[in-house]
Backbone bond lengths (Angstrom), bond angles and torsions (degrees), N, CA, C in turn:
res aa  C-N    CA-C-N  psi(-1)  N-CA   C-N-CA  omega(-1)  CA-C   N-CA-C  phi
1 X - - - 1.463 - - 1.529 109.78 -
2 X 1.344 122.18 133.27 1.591 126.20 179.58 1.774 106.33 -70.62
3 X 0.934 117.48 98.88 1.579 125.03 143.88 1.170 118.83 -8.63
4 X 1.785 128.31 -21.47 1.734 115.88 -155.72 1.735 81.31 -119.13
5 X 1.354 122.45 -40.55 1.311 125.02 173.63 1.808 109.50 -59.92
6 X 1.515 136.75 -22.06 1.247 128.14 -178.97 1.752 93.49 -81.71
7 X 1.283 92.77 -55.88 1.393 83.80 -179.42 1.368 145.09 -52.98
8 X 1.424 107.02 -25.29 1.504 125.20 175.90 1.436 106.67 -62.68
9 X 1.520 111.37 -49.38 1.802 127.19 170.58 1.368 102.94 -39.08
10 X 1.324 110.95 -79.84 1.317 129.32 -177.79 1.521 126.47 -36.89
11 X 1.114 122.56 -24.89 1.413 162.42 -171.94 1.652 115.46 -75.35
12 X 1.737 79.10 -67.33 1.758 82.05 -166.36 1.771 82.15 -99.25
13 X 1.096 142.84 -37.60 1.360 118.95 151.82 1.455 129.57 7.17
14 X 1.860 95.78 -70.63 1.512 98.07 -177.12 1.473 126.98 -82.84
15 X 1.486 95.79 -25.05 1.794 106.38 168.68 1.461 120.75 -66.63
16 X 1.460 107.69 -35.98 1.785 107.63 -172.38 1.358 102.21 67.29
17 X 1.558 135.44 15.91 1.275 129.53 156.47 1.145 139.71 -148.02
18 X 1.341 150.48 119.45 1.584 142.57 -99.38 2.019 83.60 -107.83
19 X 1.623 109.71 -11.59 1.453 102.42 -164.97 1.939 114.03 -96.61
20 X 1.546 70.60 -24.29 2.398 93.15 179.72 1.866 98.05 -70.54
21 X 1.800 84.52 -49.85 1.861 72.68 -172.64 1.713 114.45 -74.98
22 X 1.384 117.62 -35.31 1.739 88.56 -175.58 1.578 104.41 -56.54
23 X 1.384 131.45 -46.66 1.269 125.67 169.91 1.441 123.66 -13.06
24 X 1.436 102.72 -73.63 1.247 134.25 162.29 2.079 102.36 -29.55
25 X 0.935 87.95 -76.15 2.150 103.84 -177.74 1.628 102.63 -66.02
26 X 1.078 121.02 -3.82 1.870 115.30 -177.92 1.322 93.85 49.67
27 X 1.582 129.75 75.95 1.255 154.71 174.07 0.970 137.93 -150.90
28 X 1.334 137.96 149.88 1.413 111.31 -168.03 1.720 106.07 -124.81
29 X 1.273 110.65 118.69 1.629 123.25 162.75 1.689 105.70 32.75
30 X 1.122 124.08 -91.33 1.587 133.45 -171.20 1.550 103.31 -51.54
31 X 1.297 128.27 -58.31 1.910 124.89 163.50 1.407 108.15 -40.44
32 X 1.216 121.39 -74.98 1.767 120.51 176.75 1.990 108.44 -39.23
33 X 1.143 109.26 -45.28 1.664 108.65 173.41 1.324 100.87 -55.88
34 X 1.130 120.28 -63.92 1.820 139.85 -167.52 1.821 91.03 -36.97
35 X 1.157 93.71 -64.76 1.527 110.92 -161.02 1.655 110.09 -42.35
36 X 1.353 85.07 -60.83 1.878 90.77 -173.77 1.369 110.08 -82.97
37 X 1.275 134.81 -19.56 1.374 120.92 138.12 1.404 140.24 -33.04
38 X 0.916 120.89 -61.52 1.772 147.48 143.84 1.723 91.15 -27.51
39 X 0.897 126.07 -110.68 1.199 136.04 -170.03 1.445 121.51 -30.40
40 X 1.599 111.24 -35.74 1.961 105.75 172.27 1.862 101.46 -79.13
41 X 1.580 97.68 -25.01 1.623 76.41 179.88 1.608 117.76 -80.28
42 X 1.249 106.27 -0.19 1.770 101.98 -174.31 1.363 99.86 -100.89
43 X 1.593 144.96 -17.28 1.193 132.92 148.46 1.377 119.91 -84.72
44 X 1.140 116.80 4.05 1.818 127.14 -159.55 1.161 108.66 -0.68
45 X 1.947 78.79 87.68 1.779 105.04 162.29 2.088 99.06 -151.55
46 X 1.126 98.58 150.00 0.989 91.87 -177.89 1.714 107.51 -96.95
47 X 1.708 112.74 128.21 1.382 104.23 178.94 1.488 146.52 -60.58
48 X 2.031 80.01 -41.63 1.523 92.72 -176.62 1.753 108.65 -144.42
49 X 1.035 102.56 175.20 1.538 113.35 -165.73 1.607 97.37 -116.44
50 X 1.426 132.74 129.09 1.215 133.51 171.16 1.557 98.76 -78.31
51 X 1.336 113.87 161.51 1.706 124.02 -153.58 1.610 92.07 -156.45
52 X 1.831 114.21 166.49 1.311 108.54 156.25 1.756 106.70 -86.91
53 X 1.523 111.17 -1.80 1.518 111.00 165.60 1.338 127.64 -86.64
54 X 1.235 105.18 14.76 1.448 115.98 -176.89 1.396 113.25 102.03
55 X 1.506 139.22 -119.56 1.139 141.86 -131.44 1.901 93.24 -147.00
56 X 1.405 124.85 115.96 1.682 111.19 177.27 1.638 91.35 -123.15
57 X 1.331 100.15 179.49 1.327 108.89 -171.60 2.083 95.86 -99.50
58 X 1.176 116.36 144.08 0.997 132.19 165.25 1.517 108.48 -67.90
59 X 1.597 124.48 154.74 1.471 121.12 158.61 1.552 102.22 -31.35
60 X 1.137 115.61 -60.51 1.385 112.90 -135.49 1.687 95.88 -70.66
61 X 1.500 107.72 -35.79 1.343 124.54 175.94 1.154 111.81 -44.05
62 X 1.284 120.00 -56.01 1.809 129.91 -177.14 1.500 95.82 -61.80
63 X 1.101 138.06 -79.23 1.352 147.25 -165.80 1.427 113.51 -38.90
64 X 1.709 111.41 -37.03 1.446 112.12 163.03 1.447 127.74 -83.23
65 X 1.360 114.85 -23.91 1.137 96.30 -168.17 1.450 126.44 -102.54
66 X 1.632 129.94 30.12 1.689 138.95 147.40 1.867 102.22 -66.35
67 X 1.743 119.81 -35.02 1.567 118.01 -176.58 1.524 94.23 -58.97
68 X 1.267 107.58 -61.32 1.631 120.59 -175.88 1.544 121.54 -45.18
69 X 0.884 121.31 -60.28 1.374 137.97 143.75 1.494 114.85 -11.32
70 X 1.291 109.10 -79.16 1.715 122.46 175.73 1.555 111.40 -64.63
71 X 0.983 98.90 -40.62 1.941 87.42 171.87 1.687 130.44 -74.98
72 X 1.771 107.28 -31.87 1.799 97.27 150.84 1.174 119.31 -72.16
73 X 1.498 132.28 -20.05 1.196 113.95 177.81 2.086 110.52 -75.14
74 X 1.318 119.28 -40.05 1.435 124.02 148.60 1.205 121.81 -28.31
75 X 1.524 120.57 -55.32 1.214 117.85 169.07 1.605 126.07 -54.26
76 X 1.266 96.17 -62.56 1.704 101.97 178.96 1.722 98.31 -65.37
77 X 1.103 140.96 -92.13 1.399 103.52 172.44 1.472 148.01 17.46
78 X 1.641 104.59 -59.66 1.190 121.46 174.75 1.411 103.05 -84.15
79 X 0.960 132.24 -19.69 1.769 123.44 171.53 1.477 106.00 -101.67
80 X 1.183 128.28 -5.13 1.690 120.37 145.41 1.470 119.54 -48.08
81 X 1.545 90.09 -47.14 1.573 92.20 -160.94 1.138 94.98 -94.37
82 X 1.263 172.31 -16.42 1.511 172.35 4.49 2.073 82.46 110.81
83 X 1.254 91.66 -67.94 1.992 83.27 -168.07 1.386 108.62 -77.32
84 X 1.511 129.03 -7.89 1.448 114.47 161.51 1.207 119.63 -73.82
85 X 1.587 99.69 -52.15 2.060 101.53 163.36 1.093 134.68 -41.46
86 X 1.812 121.23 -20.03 1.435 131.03 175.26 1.272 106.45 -97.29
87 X 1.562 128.86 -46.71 1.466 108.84 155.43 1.564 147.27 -49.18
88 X 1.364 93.13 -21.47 1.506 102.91 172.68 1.548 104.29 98.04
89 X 1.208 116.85 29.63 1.768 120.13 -177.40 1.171 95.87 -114.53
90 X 1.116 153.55 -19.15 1.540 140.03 157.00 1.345 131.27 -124.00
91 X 1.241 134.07 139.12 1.271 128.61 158.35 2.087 102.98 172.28
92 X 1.565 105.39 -126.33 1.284 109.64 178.98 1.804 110.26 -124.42
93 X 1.106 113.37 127.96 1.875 107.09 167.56 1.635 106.17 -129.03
94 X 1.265 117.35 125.83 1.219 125.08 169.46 1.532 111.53 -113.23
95 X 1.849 95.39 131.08 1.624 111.42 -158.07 1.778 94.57 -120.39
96 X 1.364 108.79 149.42 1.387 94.90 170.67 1.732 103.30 -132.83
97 X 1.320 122.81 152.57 1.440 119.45 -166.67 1.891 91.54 -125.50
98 X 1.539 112.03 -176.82 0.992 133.71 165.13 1.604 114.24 -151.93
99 X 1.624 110.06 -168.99 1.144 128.29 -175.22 1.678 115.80 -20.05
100 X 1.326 104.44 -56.25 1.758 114.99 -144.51 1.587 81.42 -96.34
101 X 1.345 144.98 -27.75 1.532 141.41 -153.80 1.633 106.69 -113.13
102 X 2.035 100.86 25.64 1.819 102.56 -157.88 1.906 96.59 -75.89
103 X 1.464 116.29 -10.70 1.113 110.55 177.86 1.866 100.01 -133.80
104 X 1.150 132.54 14.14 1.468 114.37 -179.02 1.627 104.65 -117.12
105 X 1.447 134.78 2.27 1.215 153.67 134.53 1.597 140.61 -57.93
106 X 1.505 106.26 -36.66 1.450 107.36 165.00 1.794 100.30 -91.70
107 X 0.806 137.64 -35.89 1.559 142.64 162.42 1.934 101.14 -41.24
108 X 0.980 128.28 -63.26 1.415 141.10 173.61 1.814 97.19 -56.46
109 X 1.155 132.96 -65.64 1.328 107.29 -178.46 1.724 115.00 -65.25
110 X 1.525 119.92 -41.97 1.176 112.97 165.93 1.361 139.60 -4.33
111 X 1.369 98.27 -72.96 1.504 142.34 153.23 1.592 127.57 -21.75
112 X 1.584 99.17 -70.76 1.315 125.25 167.79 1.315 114.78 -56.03
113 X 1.295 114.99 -40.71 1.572 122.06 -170.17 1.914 90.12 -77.83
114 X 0.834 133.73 -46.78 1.810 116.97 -166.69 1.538 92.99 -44.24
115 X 1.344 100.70 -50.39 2.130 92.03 -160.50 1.236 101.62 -87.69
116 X 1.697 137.13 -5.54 1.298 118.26 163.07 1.237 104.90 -127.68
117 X 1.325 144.90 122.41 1.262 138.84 -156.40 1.286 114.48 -127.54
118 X 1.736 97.63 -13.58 1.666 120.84 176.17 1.683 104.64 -85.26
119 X 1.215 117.15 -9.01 1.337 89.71 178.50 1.477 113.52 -106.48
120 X 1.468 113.44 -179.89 1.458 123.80 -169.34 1.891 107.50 -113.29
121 X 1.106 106.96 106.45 1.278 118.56 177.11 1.425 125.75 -104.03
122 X 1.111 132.43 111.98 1.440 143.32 164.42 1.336 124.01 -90.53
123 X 1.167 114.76 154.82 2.011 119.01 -179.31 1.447 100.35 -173.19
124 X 1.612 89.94 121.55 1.241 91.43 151.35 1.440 118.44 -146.46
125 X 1.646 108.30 -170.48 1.406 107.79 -152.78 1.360 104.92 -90.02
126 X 1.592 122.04 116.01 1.547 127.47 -176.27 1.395 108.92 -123.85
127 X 1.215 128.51 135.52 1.570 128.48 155.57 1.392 109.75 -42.71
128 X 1.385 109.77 153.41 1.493 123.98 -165.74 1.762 109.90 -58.23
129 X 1.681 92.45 -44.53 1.492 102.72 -148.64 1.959 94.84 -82.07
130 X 1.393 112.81 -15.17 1.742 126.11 -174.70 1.814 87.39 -72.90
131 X 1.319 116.80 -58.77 1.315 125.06 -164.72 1.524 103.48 -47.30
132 X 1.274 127.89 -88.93 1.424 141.44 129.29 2.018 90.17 43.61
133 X 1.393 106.94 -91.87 1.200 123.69 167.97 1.442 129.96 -31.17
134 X 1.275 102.83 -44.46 1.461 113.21 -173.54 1.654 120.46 -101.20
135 X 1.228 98.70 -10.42 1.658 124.99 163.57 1.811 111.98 -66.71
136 X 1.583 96.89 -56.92 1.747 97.88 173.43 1.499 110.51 -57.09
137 X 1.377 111.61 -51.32 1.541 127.61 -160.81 2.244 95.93 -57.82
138 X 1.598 90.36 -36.48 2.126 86.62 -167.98 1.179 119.58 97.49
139 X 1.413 110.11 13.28 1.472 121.68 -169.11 1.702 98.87 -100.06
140 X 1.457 114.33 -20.65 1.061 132.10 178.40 1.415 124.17 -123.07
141 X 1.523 126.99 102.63 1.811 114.57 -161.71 1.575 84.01 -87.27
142 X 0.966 140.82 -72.94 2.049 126.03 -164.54 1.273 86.41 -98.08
143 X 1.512 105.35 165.72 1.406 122.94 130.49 1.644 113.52 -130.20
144 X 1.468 109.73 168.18 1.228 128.06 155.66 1.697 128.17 -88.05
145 X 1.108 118.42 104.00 1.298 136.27 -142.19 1.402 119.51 -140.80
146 X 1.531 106.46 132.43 1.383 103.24 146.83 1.542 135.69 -46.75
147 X 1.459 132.03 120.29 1.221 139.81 -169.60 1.317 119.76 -106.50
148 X 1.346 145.59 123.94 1.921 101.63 33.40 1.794 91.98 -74.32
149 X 1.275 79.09 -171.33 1.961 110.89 -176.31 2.038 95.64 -115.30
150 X 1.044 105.78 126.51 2.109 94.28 -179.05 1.592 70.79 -88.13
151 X 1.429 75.81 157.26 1.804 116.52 165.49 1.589 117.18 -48.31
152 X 1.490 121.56 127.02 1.277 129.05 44.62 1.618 97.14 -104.97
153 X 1.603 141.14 7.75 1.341 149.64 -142.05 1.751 86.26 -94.99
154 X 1.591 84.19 143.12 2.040 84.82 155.80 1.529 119.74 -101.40
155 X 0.799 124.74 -178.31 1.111 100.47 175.82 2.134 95.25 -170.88
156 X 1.707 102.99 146.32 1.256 105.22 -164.66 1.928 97.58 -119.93
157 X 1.114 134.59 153.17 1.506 118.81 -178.75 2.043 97.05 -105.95
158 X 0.479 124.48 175.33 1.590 141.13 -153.35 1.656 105.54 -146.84
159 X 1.178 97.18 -92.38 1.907 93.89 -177.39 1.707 89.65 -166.42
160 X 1.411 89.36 161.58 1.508 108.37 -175.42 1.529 135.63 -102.45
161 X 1.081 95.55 128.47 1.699 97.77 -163.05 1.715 118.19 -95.15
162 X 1.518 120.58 158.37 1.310 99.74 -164.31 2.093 90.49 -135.25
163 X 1.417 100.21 165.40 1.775 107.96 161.11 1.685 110.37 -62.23
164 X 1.166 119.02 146.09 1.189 136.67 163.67 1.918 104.04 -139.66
165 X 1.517 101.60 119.76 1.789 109.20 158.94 1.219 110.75 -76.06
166 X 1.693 123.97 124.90 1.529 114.52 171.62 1.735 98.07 -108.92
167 X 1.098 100.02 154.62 1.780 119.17 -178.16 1.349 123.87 -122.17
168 X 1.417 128.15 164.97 1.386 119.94 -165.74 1.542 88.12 -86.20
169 X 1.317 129.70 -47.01 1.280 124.85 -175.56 1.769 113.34 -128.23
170 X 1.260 97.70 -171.06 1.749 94.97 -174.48 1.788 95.35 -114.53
171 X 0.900 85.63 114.48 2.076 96.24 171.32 1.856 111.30 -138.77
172 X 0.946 124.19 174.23 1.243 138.21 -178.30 1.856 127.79 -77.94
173 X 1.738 97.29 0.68 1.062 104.11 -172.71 1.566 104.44 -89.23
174 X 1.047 122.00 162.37 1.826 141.32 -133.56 1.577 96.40 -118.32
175 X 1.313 107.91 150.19 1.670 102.08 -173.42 1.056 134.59 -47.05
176 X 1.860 113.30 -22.00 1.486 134.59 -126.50 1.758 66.44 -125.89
177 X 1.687 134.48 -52.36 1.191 113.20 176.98 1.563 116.09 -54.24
178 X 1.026 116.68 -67.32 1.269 115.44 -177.00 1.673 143.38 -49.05
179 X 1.614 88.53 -21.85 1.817 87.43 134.63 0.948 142.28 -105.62
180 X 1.547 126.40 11.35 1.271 133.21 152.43 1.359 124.69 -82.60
181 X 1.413 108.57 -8.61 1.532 120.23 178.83 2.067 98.70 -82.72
182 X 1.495 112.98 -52.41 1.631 129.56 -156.67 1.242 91.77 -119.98
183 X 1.395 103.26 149.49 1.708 118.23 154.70 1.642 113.15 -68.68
184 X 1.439 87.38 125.62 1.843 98.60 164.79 1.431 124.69 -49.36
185 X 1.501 115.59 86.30 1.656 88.25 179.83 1.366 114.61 -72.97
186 X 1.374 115.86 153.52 1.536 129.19 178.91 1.687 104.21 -125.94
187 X 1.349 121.86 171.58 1.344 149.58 149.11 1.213 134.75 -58.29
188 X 1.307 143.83 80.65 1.544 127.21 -159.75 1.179 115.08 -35.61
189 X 0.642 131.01 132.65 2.101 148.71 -159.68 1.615 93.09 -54.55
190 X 1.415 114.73 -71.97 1.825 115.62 175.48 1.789 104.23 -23.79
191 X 1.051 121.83 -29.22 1.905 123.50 -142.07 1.501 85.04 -114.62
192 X 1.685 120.44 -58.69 1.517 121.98 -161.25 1.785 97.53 -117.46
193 X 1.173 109.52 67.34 1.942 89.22 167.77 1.293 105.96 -91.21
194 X 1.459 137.54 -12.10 1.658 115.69 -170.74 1.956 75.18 -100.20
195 X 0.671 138.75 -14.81 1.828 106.89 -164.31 1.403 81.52 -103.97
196 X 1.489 134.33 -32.13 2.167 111.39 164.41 1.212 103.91 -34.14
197 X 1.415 108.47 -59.10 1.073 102.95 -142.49 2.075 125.18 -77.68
198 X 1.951 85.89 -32.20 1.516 84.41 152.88 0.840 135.38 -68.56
199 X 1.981 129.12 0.64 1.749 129.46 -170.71 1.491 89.10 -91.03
200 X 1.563 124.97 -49.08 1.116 149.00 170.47 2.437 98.37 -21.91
201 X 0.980 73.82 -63.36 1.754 65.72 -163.05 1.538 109.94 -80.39
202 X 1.094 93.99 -21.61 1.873 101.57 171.33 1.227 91.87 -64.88
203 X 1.248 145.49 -68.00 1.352 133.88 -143.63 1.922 101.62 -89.37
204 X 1.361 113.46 -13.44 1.646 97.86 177.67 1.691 75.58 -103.14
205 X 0.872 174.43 -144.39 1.602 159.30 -119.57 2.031 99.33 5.41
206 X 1.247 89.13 -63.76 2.019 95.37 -178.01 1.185 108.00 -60.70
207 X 1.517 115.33 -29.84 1.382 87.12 -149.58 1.247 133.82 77.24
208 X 1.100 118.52 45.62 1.178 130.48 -146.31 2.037 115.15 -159.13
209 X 1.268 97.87 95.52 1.242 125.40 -175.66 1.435 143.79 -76.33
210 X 1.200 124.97 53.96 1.535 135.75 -160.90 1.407 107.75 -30.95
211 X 1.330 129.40 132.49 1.842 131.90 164.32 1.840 102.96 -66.13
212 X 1.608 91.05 -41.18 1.839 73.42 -173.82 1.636 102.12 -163.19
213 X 1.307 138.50 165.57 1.266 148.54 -144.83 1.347 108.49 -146.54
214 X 1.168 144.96 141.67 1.463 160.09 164.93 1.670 116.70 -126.76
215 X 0.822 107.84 124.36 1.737 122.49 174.94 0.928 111.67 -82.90
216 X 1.553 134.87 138.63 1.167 161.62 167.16 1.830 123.28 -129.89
217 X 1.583 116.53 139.34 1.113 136.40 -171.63 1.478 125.49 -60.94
218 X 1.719 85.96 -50.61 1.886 110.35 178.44 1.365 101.98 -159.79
219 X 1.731 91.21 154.88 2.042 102.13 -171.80 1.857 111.40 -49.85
220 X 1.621 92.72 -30.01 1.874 83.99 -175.41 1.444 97.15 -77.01
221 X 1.052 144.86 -16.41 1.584 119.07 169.19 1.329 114.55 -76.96
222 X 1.679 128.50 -29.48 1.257 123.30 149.08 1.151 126.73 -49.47
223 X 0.781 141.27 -53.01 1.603 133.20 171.00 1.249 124.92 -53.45
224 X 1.644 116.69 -46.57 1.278 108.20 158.24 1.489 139.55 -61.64
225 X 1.453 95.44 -8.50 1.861 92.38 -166.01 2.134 75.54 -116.31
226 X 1.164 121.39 35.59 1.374 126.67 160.20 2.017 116.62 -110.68
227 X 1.865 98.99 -41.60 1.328 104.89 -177.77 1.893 105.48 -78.75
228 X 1.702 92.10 -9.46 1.563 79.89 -167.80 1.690 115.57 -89.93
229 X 1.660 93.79 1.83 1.786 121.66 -168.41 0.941 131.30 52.13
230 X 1.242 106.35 45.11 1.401 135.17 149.41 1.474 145.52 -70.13
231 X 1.574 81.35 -12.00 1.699 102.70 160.06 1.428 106.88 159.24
232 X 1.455 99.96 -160.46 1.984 98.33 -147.43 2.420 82.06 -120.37
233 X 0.829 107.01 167.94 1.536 111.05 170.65 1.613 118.13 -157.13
234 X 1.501 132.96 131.58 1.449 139.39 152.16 1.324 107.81 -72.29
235 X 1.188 87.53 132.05 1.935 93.16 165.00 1.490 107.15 -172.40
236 X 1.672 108.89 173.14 1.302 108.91 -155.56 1.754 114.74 -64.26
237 X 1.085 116.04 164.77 1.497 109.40 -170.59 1.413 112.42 -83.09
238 X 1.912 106.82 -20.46 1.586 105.66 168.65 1.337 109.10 -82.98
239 X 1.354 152.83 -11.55 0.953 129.74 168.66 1.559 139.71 -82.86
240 X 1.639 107.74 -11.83 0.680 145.05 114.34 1.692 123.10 42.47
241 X 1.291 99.11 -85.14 1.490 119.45 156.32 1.256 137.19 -28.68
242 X 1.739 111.58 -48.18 1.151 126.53 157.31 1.618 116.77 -42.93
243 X 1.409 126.06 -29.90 1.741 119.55 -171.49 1.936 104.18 -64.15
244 X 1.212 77.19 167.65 1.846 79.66 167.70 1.929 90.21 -92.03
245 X 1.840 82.57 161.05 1.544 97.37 168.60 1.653 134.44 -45.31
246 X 1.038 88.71 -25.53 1.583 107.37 -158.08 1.398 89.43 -77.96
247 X 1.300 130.05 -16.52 2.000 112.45 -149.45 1.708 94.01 -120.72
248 X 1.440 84.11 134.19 1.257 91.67 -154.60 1.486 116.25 -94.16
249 X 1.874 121.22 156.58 1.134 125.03 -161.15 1.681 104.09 -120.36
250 X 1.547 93.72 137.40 2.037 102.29 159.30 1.400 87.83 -109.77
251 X 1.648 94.91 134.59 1.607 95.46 147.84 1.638 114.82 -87.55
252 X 1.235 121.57 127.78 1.339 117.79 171.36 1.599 130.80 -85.73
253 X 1.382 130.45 110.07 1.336 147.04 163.48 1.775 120.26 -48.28
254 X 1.258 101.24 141.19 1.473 100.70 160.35 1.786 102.65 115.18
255 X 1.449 109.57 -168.79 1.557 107.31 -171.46 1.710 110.90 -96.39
256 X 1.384 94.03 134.54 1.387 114.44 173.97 1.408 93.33 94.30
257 X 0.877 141.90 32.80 1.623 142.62 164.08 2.088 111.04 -88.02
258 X 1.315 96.65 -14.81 1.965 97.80 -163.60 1.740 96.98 -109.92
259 X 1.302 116.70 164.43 1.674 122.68 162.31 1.080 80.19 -159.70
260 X 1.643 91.80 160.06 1.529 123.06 163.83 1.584 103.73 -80.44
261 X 1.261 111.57 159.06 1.461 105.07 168.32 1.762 91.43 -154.28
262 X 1.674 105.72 153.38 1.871 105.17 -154.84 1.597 85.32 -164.98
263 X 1.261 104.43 -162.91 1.573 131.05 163.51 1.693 101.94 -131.49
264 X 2.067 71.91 152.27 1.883 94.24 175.86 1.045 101.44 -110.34
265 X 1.555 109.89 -170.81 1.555 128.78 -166.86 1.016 117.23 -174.01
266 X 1.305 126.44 144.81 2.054 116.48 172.09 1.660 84.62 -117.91
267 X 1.684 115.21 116.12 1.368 109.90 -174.70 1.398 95.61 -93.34
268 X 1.150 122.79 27.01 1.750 117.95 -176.14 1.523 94.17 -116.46
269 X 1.067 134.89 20.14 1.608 141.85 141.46 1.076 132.07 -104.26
270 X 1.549 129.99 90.96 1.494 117.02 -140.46 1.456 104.15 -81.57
271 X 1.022 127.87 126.78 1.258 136.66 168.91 1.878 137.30 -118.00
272 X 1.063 123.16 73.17 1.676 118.35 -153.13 1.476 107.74 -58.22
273 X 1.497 102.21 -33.59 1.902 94.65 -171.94 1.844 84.80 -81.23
274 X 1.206 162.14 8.07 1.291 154.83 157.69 1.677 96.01 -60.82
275 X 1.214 96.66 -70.41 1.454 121.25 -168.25 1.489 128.66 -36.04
276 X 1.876 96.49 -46.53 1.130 104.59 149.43 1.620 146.24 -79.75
277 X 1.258 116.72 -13.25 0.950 120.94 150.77 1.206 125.50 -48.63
278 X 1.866 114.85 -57.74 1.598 102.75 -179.27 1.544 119.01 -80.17
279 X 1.063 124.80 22.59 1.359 139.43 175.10 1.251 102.92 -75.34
280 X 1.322 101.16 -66.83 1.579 115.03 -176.05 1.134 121.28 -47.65
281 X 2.109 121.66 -45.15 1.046 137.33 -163.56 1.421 103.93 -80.81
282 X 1.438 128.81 -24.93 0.744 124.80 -155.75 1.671 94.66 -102.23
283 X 1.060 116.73 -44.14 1.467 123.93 169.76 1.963 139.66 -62.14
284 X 1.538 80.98 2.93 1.028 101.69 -173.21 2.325 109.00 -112.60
């Protein structure tokens, strides 16, 4: 059904006069006739009844025109949302974060959401190198990531994150004691391969030789099976935050202790509400 023909109905409908509504339509008299002509013969019904009051609606007229009614307003509706979807102010973006972004990622959608409030945002928590994956695939428009991003990914850096040893208590013993005193807890490799792998070079950088290792699921079970002294743990310095006060921190020195950490992108999927997002993030 033509949109300019409901409306013309609809139009002189509400005017009751074939001369208010082309006015009304920036039309002139004989087009508005044209129009609703056209239109009773393609439902063959007649709309309206000429009057010395102008223009009334026929039965059939009344009976049609609440359908009529509801479908320009559908329409314009649907071209509301048609120009938010092309601006990039509504729709769906799925973001995925990790370790170092456990608090500078929900802060970033936060954010995003005041000036777009129509859209639907998801995140969840993925290893760098899974994200990576799921970024090419489109299953993922950003992530929060270890940086750089290899090619075909873009990738932006953010701020830099460093190792921190946490301990059951604070004493004078030296990093290299304190894992020879406790088992290193770590991350199951599937869950933590970029932070293995950064404890990994910190400690052959030291020189520095663990007696023994324990696996863990997630950082809050590290920490707890740390306050309960059960062993000693590295981990990122932003996550960090999460410990209670009491548990105590080395900052650790030397090479392979720093990463970049940023967002990725596959800019060969065009995406505007993506786009705008990292605008923001990045501008912010």
């Amino acid at each position: 059904m033509n949109v300019k023909l409901l409306k013309a109905f609809v139009t002189l409908a509400e005017r009751g006069n074939y001369a208010q509504a082309a006015l009304a339509l920036s039309m002139t008299q004989p087009a508005l006739t044209k129009q609703i002509n056209l239109l009773e013969s393609l439902i063959n019904t007649q709309l309206f009844a000429r009057g010395r009051h102008g223009s009334q609606l026929t039965m059939g007229g009344q009976q049609l025109l609440p359908a009529a009614m509801k479908m320009l307003r559908q329409t314009e509706n649907f071209l509301q949302h048609a120009d938010q979807v092309a601006k990039g102010s509504e729709g769906r973006i799925a973001l995925g974060f990790g370790l170092s972004s456990f608090y500078f990622a929900p802060e970033c959608i936060a954010k995003f959401r005041r000036f777009y409030p129509a859209v639907n945002v998801s995140l969840e928590d993925i290893p760098s190198a899974k994200q990576y994956d799921l970024l090419e695939s489109g299953e993922l428009q950003v992530g929060f990531v270890r940086v750089p991003a290899k090619a075909p990914l873009r990738h932006h850096s953010l701020f830099e994150d460093s190792l921190v040893m946490v301990t059951p208590e604070d004493s004078e013993l030296s990093v290299e004691e304190w894992i020879n005193r406790l088992p290193l807890l770590r991350l199951h490799n599937e869950r933590g391969r970029g932070l293995n792998a950064q404890i990994d070079m910190f400690l052959h950088s030291a020189q520095i030789f663990p007696s023994s290792t324990q696996e863990a699921g997630d950082i809050q079970t590290i920490l707890a099976l740390v306050i309960a002294g059960i062993g000693v743990a590295i981990l990122p310095r932003s996550i960090v935050h999460i410990a209670p006060t009491t548990i105590n921190r080395i900052p650790l020195t030397g090479h392979c202790v720093n990463w970049e950490v940023g967002i990725a992108w596959d800019a060969r999927i065009p995406n505007l509400l993506r786009d705008n997002f990292i605008e923001m993030v990045i501008g912010s």
